[in-house]
N, C-alpha and C positions, 0 to 999 in steps of 0.2 A: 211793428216798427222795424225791426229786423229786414221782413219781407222789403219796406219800402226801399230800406236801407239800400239793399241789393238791387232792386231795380237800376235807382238813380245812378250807383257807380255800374253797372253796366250800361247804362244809355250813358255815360260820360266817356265812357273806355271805348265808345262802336263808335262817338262824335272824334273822337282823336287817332281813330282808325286803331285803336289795340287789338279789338278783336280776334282771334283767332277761328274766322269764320272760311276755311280754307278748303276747297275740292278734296278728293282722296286724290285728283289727278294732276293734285299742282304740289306735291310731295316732292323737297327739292330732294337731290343727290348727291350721295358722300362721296372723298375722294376718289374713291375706286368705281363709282358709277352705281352703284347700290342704292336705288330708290331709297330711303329713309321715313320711319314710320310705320304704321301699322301697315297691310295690306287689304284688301277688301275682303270685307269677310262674308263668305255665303253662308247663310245656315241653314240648317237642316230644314226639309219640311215636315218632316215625321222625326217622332223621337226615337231617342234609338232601343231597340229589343230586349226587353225585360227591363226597363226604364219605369218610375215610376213617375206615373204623370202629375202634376203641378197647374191647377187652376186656379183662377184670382178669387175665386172666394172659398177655398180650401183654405182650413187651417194647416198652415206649412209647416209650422215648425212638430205640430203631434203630428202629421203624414212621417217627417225626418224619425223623430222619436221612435214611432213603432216601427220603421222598416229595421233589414238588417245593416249594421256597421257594413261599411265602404258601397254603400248602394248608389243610383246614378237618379238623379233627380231631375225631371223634364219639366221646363218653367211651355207654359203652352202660350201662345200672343195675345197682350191683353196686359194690362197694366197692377202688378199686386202691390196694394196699398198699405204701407208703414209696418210691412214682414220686417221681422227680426228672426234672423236661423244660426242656431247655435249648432254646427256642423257634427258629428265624427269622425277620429279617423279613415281615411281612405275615400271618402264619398266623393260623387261628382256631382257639380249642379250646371247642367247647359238651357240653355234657352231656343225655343223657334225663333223664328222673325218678329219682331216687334214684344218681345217677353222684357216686361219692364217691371224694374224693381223702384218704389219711388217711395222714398220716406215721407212727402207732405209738409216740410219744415219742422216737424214737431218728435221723429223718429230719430237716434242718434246712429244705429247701427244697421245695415242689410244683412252682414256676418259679422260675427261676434265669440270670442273666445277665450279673452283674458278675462279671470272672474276677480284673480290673485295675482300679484307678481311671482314671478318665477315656479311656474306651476310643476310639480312633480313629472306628470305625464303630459306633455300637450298637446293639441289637438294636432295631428300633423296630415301630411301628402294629400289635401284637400284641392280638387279640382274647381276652378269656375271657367266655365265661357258663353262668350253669346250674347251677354245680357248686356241693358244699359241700368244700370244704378244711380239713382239721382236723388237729390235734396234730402239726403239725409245730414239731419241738422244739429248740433247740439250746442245748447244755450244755458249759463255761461260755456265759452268755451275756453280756448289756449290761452286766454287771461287770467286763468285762475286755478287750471288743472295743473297736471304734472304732465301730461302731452296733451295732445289734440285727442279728440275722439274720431275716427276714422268711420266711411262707410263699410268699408272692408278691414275686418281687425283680421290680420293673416297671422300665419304660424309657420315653423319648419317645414322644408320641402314641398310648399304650396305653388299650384300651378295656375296663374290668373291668365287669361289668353283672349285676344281678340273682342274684351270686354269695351263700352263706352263708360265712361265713369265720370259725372259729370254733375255742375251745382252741388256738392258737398263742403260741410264744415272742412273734412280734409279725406283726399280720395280712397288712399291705401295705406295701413299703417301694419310694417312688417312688426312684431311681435314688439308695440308701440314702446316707446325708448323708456329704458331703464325698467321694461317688465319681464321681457325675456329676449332669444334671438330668434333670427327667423331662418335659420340658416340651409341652406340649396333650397329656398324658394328661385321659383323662375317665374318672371313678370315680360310677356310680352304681345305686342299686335294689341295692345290697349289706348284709347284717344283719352286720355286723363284730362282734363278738361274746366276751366272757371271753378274750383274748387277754392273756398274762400281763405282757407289759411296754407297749405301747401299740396301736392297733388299726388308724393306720394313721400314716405319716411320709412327707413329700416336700418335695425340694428342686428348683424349679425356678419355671418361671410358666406361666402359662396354663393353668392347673391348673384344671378343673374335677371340683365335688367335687357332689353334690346328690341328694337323696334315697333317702341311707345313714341306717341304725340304727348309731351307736354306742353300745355299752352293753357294761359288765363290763369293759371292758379297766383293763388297767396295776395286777391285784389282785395282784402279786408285789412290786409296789416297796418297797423302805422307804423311811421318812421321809424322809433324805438322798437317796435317789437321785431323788425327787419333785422338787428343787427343781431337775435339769436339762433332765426329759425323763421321757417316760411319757404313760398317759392313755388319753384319747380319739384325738386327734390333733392333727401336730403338723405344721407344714409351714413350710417357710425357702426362703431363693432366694441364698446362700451359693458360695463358691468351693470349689472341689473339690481333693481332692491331683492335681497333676501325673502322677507317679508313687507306685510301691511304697516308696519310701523313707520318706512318710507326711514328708518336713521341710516345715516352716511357712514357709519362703523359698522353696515351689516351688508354694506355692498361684496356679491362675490364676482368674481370674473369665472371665464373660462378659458383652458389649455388651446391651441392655435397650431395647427401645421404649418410648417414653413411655406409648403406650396397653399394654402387657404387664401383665397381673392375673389371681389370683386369683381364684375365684371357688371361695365354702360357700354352698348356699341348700338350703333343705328338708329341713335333715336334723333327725334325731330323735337327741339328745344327752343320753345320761341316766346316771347310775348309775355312771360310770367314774369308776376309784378313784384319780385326778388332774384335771387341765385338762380339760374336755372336749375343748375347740376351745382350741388354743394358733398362736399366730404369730411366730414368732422368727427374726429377723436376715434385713433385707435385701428383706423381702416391700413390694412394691412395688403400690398403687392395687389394694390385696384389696377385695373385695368379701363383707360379709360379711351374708345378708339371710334375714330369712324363717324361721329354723331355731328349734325348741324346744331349749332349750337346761336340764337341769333334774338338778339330786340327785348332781350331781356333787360327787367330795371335794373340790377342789378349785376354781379359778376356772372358772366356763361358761366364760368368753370370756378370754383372755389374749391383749394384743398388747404385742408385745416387740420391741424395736429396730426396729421398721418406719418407713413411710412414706406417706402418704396413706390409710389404712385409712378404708373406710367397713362401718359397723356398725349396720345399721334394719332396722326392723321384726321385730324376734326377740322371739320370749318366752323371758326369761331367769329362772327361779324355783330358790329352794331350794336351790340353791349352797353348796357349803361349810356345810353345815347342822349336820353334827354336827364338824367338824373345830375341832380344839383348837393346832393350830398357829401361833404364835406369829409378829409381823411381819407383812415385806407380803406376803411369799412363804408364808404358808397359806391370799389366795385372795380374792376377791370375786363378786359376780356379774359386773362386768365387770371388770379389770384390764389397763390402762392402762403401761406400765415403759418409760420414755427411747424413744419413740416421739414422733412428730411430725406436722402436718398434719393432725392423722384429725377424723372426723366421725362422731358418734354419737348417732343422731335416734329418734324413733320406735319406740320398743322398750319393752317394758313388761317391770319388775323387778319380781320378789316377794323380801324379804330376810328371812331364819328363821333361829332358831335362834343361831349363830356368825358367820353371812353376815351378808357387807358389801357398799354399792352399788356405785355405778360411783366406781374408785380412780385416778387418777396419781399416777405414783411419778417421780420424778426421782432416780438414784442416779450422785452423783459421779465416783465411780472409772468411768464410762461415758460421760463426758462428749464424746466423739466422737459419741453420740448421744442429741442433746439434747431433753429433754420440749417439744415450744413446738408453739404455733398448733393445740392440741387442743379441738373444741369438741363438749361435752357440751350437746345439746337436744334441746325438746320429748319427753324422756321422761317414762312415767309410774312412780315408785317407791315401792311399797309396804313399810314395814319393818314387820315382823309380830314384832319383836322392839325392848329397849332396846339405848341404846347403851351399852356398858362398854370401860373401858382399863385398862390394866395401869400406866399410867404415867397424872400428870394433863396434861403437856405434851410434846411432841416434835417439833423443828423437823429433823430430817434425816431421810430415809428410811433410813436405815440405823440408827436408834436406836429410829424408832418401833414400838411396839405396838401397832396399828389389830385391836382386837382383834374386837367386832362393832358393828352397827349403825352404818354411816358411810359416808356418799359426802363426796367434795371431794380434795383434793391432800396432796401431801409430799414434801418436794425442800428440797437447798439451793440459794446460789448464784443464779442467776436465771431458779428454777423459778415464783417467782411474779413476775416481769416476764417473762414469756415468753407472752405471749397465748394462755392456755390458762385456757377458762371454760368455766363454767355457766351457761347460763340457759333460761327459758320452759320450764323439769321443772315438773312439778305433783308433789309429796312428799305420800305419808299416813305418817302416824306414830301411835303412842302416845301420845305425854307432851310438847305442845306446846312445851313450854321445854324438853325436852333437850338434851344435845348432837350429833344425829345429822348435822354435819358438823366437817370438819378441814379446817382450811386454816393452817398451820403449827401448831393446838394445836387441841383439842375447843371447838367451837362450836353453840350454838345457831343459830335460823333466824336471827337478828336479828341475830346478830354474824358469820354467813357471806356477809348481803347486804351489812352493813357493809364489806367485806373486798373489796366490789367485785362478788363473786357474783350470779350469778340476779337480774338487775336487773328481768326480767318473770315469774321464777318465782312458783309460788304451793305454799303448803304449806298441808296439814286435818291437823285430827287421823280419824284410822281412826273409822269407823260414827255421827260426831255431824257430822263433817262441817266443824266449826265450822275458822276461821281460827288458823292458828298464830302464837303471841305474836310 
């Protein structure tokens, strides 16, 4: 059933052109001209010298077993069916040409590592490349677990590169949420790909991510389960269960360098049927640059409960274009939620359709982590559509309908004493006296700089060019 399931919504998503059925050589270009996305990857024809070879009807995981710790694993071409490899540290696993890891819908894991939450010693600096990993499946899944099951469960300073990862329950799960961190893993040159619940999730820091394709992921979700998780990807720097008993009074955290961040640049973010890029709780001095971010159902960019995020030079377009979801939670191009400090410069928005610009939200019941010191500049935002609401006024984010066409704020309490602005965006629009901001109710341009707003912004109207009223 499952199986069927999958079929029909990809033959519905290739009928509506979702697809993400895209060349390696139609890879669009970040602002600085930087092809975006993985590159094409050659690989070896031979394995490489004191390698241990990897055949499809090799038992894989006793080959791992008896070799020695941090040994280099050569997957040879040819397809190994529903392998589960439970790593060591330091080992490599590469693939020749066509070395395909494929679960058969009935496998949950290709690599595998968390047995326990918060493992004493954990599996770390684990190499993969090469390979394509697919239809590893797990059933029930994110409806009833405490995360997703991943085909790739990673750990600390794990190096994923040049992999396809593609048809899984969910792609990659750094040190899966609230079991441990994953912290200087580096993820990149990987095509993440129709992954049914999100394509890739981590919690940790120093996380670098850069010059992945995400696209198709999170096409199983429904509506409700969009508003926790799913997507593109999703990455947090959170406290983990102590132990198996999973209680909330045995959560520990861990200590944070000041300089400890994040880092998404150059990824190609398209077509995923939630957030593309989401950022929730605790992400610390993210770094977020460079990356096409585009046609996503949901928000391109989502930062949530963070702190210090910087957000430049992204093309962020066509967001939330056909989505009809209601509030703040169905999406902008950028979205902004009880986050603090961040800085968001240089980045060029196209807004269609239902899409909305760049959003803060200040939501009360969250008040431990308060909207303030956000500053929205020097972007440039195109809205290729009107604004419309559902409602004509709305001063709490939990009432309002920000339905499309709308950059500016919503919060109670002292989300607008809280030095979080706008200014020096240059806006094209439609309809020079619309309402295409909010800043406690729909405003035009004239009563959003009244408000304090964009004191050296400048707003045209779309192809005449002329000043807005």
């Amino acid at each position: 059933m499952l199986r069927r399931c999958r079929i029909a919504i990809l033959l519905l998503m290739v009928s509506v052109g979702l697809m993400p059925l895209h060349a390696q050589n139609e890879r669009p270009e970040a602002m600085d001209g930087t092809v975006v996305g993985p590159e094409v990857y050659e690989a070896p024809e031979e394995c490489p010298e004191d390698s241990v070879l990897l055949q499809p009807r090799d038992s894989v995981q006793r080959l791992v077993e008896t070799s020695p710790e941090g040994s280099v694993f050569c997957f040879s071409t040819g397809v190994f069916e529903n392998v589960t490899i439970v790593p060591r540290s330091g080992d490599t696993f590469v693939g020749l040409e066509g070395a395909v890891l494929d679960g058969g819908g009935e496998t949950d894991h290709a690599f595998y590592i968390w047995f326990n939450p918060n493992p004493e010693e954990s599996i770390r600096d684990v190499t993969i490349r090469g390979l394509t990993i697919q239809n590893y499946i797990s059933d029930p899944t994110w409806r009833d677990q405490i995360s997703p099951l991943a085909a790739v469960e990673a750990g600390p300073g794990w190096v994923i590169e040049y992999n396809t990862i593609q048809d899984n329950t969910t792609g990659i799960s750094l040190a899966r949420m609230n079991w441990g961190w994953g912290d200087g893993a580096v993820i990149r040159h990987n095509r993440i790909v129709n992954n049914e619940y999100i394509g890739i999730e981590g919690n940790g820091s120093n996380i670098l991510f850069e010059f992945n394709e995400l696209a198709g992921n999170g096409w199983a979700l429904t509506d409700e389960e969009k508003y926790w998780s799913g997507g593109g990807a999703k990455f947090t720097d959170q406290s983990v269960w102590a132990d198996d008993t999973f209680d909330a009074e045995t959560l520990i955290d861990v200590e944070r360098a000041d300089d400890d961040q994040l880092i998404v640049r150059y990824n190609w973010v398209h077509y995923n049927l939630w957030n593309g890029i989401w950022l929730d709780l605790n992400n610390r001095n993210a770094i977020i640059e460079l990356n096409v971010i585009e046609a996503n159902y949901g928000s391109g960019f989502m930062d949530e409960l963070s702190n210090g995020t910087t957000v430049r030079q992204n093309i962020v377009r066509n967001n939330r274009d056909s989505n009809l979801i209601d509030g703040i939670w169905g999406g902008a191009e950028l979205l902004l939620v009880n986050s603090q400090n961040g800085d968001v410069y240089e980045n060029e928005i196209i807004v269609s359709g239902s899409g909305r610009g760049i959003i803060m939200i200040f939501e009360t019941y969250r008040g431990e982590f308060p909207s303030q010191n956000y500053l929205v500049r020097d972007n440039v935002i195109r809205f290729l559509n009107e604004p419309g609401f559902t409602v004509a006024a709305a001063s709490s984010a939990s009432q309002n309908d920000l339905v499309q066409g709308v950059t500016g704020g919503a919060g109670e309490g002292d989300f607008y004493d809280s030095n979080n602005r706008y200014d020096g965006n240059i806006y094209y629009v439609q309809n020079p006296n619309a309402n295409y901001w909010f800043w406690g109710r729909p405003l035009n341009w004239a009563g959003f700089r009244a408000q304090g707003q964009e004191p050296n912004g400048e707003c045209y109207v779309i192809d005449t060019n002329a000043p807005c009223g």
